[in-house]
C-alpha positions as CSV (number, residue, x, y, z in Angstrom):
1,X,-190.1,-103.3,6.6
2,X,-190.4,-106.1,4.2
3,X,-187.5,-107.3,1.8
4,X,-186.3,-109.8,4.4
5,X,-185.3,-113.7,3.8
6,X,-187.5,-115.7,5.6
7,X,-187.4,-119.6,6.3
8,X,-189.9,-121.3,7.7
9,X,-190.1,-125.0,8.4
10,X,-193.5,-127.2,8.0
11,X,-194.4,-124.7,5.2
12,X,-196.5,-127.9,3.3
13,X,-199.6,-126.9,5.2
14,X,-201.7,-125.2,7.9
15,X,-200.4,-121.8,9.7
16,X,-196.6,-122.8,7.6
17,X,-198.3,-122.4,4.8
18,X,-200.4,-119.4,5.6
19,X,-197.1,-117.3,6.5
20,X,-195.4,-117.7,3.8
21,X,-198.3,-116.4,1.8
22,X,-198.6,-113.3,3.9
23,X,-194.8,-112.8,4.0
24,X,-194.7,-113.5,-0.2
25,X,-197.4,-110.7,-0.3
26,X,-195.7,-108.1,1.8
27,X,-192.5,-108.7,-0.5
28,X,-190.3,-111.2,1.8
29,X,-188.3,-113.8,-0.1
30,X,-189.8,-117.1,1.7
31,X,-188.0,-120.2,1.5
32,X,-190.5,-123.1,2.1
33,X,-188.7,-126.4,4.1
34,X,-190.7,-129.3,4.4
35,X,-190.6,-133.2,4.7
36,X,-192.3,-133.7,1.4
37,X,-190.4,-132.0,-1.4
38,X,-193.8,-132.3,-3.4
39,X,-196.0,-130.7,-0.8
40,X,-193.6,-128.0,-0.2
41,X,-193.0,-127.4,-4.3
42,X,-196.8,-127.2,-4.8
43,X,-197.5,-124.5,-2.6
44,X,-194.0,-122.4,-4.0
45,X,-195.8,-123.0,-7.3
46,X,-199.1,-121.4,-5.7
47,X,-197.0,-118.4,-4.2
48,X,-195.0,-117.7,-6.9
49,X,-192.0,-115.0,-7.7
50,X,-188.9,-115.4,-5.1
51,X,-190.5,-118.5,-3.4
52,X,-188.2,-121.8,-3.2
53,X,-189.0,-125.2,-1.8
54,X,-186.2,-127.4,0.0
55,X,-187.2,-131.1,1.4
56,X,-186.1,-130.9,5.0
57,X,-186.7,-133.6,7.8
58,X,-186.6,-131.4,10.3
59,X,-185.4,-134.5,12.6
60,X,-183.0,-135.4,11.0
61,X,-179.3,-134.6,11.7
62,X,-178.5,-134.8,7.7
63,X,-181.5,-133.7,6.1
64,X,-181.1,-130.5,7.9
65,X,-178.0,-129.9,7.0
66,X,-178.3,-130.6,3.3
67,X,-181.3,-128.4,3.2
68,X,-179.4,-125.4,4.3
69,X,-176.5,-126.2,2.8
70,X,-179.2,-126.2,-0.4
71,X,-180.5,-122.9,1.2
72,X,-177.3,-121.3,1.0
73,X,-176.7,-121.5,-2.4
74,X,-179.8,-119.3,-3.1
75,X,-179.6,-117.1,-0.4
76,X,-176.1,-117.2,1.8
77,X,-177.7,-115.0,4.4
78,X,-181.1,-114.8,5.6
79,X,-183.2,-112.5,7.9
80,X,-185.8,-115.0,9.9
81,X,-186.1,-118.8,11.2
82,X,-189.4,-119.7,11.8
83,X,-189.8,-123.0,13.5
84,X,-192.7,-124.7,12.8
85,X,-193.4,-128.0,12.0
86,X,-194.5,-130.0,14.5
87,X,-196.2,-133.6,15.1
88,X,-199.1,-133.4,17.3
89,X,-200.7,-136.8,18.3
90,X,-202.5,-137.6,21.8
91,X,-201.5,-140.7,23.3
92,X,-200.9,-142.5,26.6
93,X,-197.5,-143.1,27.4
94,X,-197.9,-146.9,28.4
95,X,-199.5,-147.8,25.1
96,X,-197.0,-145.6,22.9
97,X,-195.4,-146.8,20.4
98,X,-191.4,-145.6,19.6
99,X,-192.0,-143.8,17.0
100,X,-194.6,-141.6,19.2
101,X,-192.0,-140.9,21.6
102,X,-189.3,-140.3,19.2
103,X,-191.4,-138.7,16.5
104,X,-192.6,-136.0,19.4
105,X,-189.0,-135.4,21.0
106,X,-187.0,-135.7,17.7
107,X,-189.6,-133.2,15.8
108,X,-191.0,-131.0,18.4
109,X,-187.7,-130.3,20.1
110,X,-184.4,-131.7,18.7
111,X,-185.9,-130.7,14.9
112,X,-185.6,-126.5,16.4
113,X,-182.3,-127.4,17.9
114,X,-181.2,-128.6,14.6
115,X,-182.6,-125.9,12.4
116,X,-181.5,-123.1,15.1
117,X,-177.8,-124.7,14.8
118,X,-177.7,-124.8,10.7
119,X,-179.7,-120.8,10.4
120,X,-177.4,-119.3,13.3
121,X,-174.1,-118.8,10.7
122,X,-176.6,-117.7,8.0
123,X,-178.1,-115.2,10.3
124,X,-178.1,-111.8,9.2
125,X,-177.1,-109.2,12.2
126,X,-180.6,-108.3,14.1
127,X,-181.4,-111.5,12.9
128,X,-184.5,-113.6,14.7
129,X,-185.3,-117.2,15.8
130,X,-189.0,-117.7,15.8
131,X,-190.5,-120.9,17.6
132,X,-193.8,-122.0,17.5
133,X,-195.2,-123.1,21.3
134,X,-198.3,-124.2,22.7
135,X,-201.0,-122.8,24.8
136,X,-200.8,-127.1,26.2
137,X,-197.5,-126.1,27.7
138,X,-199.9,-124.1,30.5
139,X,-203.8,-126.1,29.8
140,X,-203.4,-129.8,31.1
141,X,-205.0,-131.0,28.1
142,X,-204.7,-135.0,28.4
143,X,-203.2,-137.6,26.7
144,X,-200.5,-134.9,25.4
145,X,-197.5,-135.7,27.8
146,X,-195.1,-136.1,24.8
147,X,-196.3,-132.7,22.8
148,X,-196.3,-130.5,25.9
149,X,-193.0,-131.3,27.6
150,X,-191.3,-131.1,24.2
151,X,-193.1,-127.6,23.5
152,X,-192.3,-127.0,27.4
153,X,-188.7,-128.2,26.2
154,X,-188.4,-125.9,23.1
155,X,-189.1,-122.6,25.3
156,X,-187.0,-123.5,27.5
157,X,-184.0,-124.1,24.8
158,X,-185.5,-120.8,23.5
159,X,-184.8,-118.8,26.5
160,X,-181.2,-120.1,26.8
161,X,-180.7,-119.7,22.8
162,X,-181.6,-116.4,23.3
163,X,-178.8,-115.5,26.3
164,X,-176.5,-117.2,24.0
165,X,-177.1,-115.3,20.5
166,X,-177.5,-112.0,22.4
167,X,-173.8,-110.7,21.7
168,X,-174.5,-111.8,17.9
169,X,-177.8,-109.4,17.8
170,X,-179.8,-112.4,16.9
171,X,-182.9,-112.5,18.6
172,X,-185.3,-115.2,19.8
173,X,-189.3,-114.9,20.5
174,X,-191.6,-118.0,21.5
175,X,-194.9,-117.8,20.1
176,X,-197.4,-119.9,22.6
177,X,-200.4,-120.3,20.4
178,X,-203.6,-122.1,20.8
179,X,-205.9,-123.9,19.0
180,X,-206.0,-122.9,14.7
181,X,-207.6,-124.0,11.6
182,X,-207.8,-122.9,8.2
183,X,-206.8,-124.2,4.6
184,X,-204.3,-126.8,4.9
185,X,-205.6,-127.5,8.1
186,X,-204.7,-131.9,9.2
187,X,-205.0,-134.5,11.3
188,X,-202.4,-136.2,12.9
189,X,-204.2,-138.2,14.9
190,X,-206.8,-141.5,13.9
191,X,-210.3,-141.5,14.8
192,X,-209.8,-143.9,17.9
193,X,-206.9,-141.8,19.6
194,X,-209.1,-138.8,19.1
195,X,-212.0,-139.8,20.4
196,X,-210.4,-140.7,23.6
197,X,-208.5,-137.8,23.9
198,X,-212.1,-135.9,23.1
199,X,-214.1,-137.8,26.1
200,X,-210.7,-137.5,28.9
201,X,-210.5,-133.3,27.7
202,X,-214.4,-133.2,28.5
203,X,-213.9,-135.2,32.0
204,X,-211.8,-132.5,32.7
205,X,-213.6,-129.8,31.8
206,X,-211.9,-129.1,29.3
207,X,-214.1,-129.7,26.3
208,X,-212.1,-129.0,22.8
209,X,-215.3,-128.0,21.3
210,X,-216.3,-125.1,23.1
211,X,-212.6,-123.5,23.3
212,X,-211.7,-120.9,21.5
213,X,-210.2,-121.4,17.6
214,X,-209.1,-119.2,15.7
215,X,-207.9,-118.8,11.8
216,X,-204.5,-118.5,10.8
217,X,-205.3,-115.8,8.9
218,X,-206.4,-113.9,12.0
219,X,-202.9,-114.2,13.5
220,X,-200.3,-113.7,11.0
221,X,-200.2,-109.8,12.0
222,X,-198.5,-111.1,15.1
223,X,-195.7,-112.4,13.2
224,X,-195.5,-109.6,11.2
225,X,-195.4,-107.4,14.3
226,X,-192.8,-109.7,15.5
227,X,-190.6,-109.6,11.9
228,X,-190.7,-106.0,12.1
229,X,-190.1,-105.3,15.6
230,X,-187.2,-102.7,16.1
231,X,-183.5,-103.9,16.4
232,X,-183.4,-102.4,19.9
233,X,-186.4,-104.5,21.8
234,X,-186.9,-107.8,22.3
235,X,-190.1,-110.0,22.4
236,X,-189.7,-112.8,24.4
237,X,-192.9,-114.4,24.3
238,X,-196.0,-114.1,22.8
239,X,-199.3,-115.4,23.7
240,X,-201.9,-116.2,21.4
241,X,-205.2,-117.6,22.5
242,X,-208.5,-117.8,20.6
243,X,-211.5,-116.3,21.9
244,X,-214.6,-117.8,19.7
245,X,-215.7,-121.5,20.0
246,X,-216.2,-123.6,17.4
C-alpha cells in the first residue's frame, strides 16, 4: 500500500536519502528533515512532486519542535517516523572530546527520543516508529563505546516505546543493520581516528575490510516490507547483515 506520509530524519545523505527516493517512487509523500536545510532542499529538488525539506537538529530540544510544528502545517497527520540520522565516529573514551560524548548520546539516542515525542500526536492510527540500530550493538567493534551503547540505548527505548504506544495502535520496529555504502555515502571520521580504529578491528579479528557491505539500494525492500506490514502483526526487530566483502 503506498499513499502514506512518511518522515524520515538524516534524509541529506546515505541510506536517508536512498529511502526517500524509493518511498517518492512507490507514491509516498516523504518529508525530508535534516541539519542542513540546503542538503536536505537539494535532494527534495532531485525527488521532486510531494517531497518537502524541513532543517531539523535532531538534538536539539527546539529545532525539533519547530520542525514538526513546520511539518504540521503541510501534513497534520502522518503515517511513518523513520529515525535515522546518526553520528558515527570511533574514538577512545579517555581522549574524547565533549562534543564526542555529547554529539553520540544527544544524536544517536536523545535525537529519537525527541523526534518519537513530537511524531507521536501526529501519528496516524496503525501508525509506525522506525529506528535505525546497529549490527555494533552485538560485534565488539573497537573504539565505538559511545555509538554502541547509544544504539544499545535506542532499542532499548524502542522496546519500552513500543509497550507504551501499544493501546494507540502505533507501532515500533528496530532495524539492526550493518555495514552500507552507496551514493551519498560519508565519513565522519578523520584519517587518523580511522586508521586506528582500522588496525584495533583487525587485532581483533575483526577486519572491516573483509566484512560483509552491502548497498542501500539492496535493502530498502525491508523497509518497504516493514511500511506495509499488516495492522495486526508486529515486527520487533529486524536484522540486516551483509554478506559480500568489500
Amino acid at each position: 500500500m503506498t499513499g502514506k506520509v512518511i518522515a524520515i530524519t538524516g534524509a541529506n545523505g546515505g541510506l536517508g536519502r536512498a529511502l526517500a527516493r524509493r518511498f517518492a517512487e512507490d507514491g509516498d509523500k516523504v518529508v525530508l528533515l535534516g541539519r542542513t536545510l540546503s542538503k536536505v532542499q537539494e535532494v527534495a529538488d532531485e525527488i521532486g512532486g510531494d517531497a518537502i525539506a524541513i532543517e531539523c537538529v535532531v538534538s536539539s530540544p527546539d529545532s525539533v519542535r519547530a520542525a514538526f510544528a513546520a511539518l504540521a502545517q503541510v501534513h497534520p497527520k502522518i503515517d511513518v517516523l523513520i529515525n535515522n540520522a546518526a553520528v558515527f565516529g570511533p574514538y577512545l573514551v579517555e581522549e574524547a572530546t565533549d562534543e564526542q560524548i555529547l554529539g553520540s548520546v544527544l544524536t544517536n539516542l536523545a535525537g529519537p527520543m525527541l523526534t518519537a515525542r513530537a511524531a507521536i500526536p501526529m501519528l496516524n492510527p496503525d501508525g509506525h516508529i522506525i529506528n535505525l540500530s546497529s549490527e555494533s550493538v552485538v560485534v565488539p567493534l573497537p573504539h565505538l563505546s559511545g555509538y554502541q551503547a547509544t544504539k544499545a540505548g535506542l532499542e532499548r527505548f524502542s522496546e519500552a516505546l513500543h509497550d507504551e504506544l501499544k493501546d494507540k495502535g502505533i507501532r515500533v520496529t528496530v532495524v539492526r543493520a550493518g555495514q552500507m555504502a552507496g551514493p551519498g555515502s560519508t565519513t565522519q571520521f578523520e584519517p587518523e581516528s580511522g586508521m586506528r580504529f582500522f588496525q584495533a578491528a583487525i587485532k581483533k579479528g575483526l577486519n572491516p575490510m573483509e566484512r560483509g557491505i552491502s548497498a542501500y539500494d539492496s535493502v530498502l525492500h525491508v523497509f518497504r516490507m516493514i511500511v506495509d506490514s499488516p495492522a495486526d502483526i508486529r515486527i520487533g526487530t529486524v536484522t540486516i547483515e551483509a554478506r559480500i566483502a568489500v
